[in-house]
C-alpha positions in Angstrom: -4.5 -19.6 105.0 -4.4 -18.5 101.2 -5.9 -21.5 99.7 -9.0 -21.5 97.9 -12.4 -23.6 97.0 -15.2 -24.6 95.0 -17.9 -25.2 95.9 -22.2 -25.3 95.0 -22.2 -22.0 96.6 -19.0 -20.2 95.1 -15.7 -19.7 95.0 -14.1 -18.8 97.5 -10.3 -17.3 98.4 -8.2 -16.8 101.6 -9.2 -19.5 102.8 -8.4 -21.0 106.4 -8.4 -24.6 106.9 -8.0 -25.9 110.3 -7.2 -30.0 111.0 -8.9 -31.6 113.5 -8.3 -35.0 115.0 -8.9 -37.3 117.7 -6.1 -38.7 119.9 -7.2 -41.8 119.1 -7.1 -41.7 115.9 -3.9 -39.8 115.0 -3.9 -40.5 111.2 -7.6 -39.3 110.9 -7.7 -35.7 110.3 -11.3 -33.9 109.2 -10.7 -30.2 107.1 -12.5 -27.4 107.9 -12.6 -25.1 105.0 -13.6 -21.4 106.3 -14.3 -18.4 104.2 -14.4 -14.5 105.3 -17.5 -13.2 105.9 -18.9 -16.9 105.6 -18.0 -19.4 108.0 -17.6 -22.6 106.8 -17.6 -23.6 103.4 -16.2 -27.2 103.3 -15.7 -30.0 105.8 -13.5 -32.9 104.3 -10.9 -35.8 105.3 -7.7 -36.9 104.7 -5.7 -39.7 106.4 -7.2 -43.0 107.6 -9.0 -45.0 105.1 -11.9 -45.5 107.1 -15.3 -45.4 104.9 -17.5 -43.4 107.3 -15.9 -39.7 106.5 -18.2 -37.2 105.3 -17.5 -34.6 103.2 -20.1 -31.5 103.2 -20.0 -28.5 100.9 -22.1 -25.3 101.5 -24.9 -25.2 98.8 -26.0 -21.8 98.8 -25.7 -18.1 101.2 -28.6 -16.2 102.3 -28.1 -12.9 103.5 -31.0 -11.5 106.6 -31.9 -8.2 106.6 -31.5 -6.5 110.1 -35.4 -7.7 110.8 -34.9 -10.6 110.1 -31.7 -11.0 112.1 -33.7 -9.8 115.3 -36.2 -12.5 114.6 -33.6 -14.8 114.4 -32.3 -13.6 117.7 -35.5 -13.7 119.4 -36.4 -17.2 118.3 -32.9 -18.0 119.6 -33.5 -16.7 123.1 -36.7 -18.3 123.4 -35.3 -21.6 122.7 -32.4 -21.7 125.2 -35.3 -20.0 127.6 -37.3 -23.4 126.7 -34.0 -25.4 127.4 -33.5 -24.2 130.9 -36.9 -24.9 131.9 -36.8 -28.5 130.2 -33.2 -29.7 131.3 -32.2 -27.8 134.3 -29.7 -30.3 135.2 -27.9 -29.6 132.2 -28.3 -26.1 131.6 -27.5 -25.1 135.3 -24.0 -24.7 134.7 -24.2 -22.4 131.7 -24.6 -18.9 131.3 -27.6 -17.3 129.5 -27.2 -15.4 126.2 -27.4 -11.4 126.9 -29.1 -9.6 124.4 -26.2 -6.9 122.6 
């Protein structure tokens, strides 16, 4: 916590930045930058010297208006109310979103 970034988007500070890894690769960590009122900013590396690591930076913000959130929400609902109906088996073991 405390750091901070650049980015195409801004800068941000307090920043949290959580390691991930996989137990098979110990010495492969990926960087998860995340910003207040944000989410994530930045996803980077550092360890293993393996080519395939991708870095990603957030670009740009765009802020909804409440209307727009609620379409957002609706669009949402109708797509996991698509998914259920298209793959049951996987679905079957999940709980549906409840509306707030």
């Amino acid at each position: 916590m405390g750091l901070s970034t650049c980015v195409p988007s801004g800068c941000y500070v307090d920043v949290l930045v959580t390691e991930e890894f996989e137990l098979d690769k110990p010495d492969a960590y990926q960087l998860k930058y995340y910003a207040r009122g944000v989410g994530v900013v930045r996803v980077g590396w550092r360890g293993s010297k393996e080519e395939d690591h991708e870095t990603l930076v957030l670009a740009s913000v765009t802020h909804l208006s409440a209307a727009a959130i609620e379409e957002v929400r609706q669009e949402a609902f109708a797509l996991e109310q698509s998914a259920y109906g298209i793959s049951k088996d996987v679905w079957a073991h999940t709980q549906p979103l409840e509306p707030r």
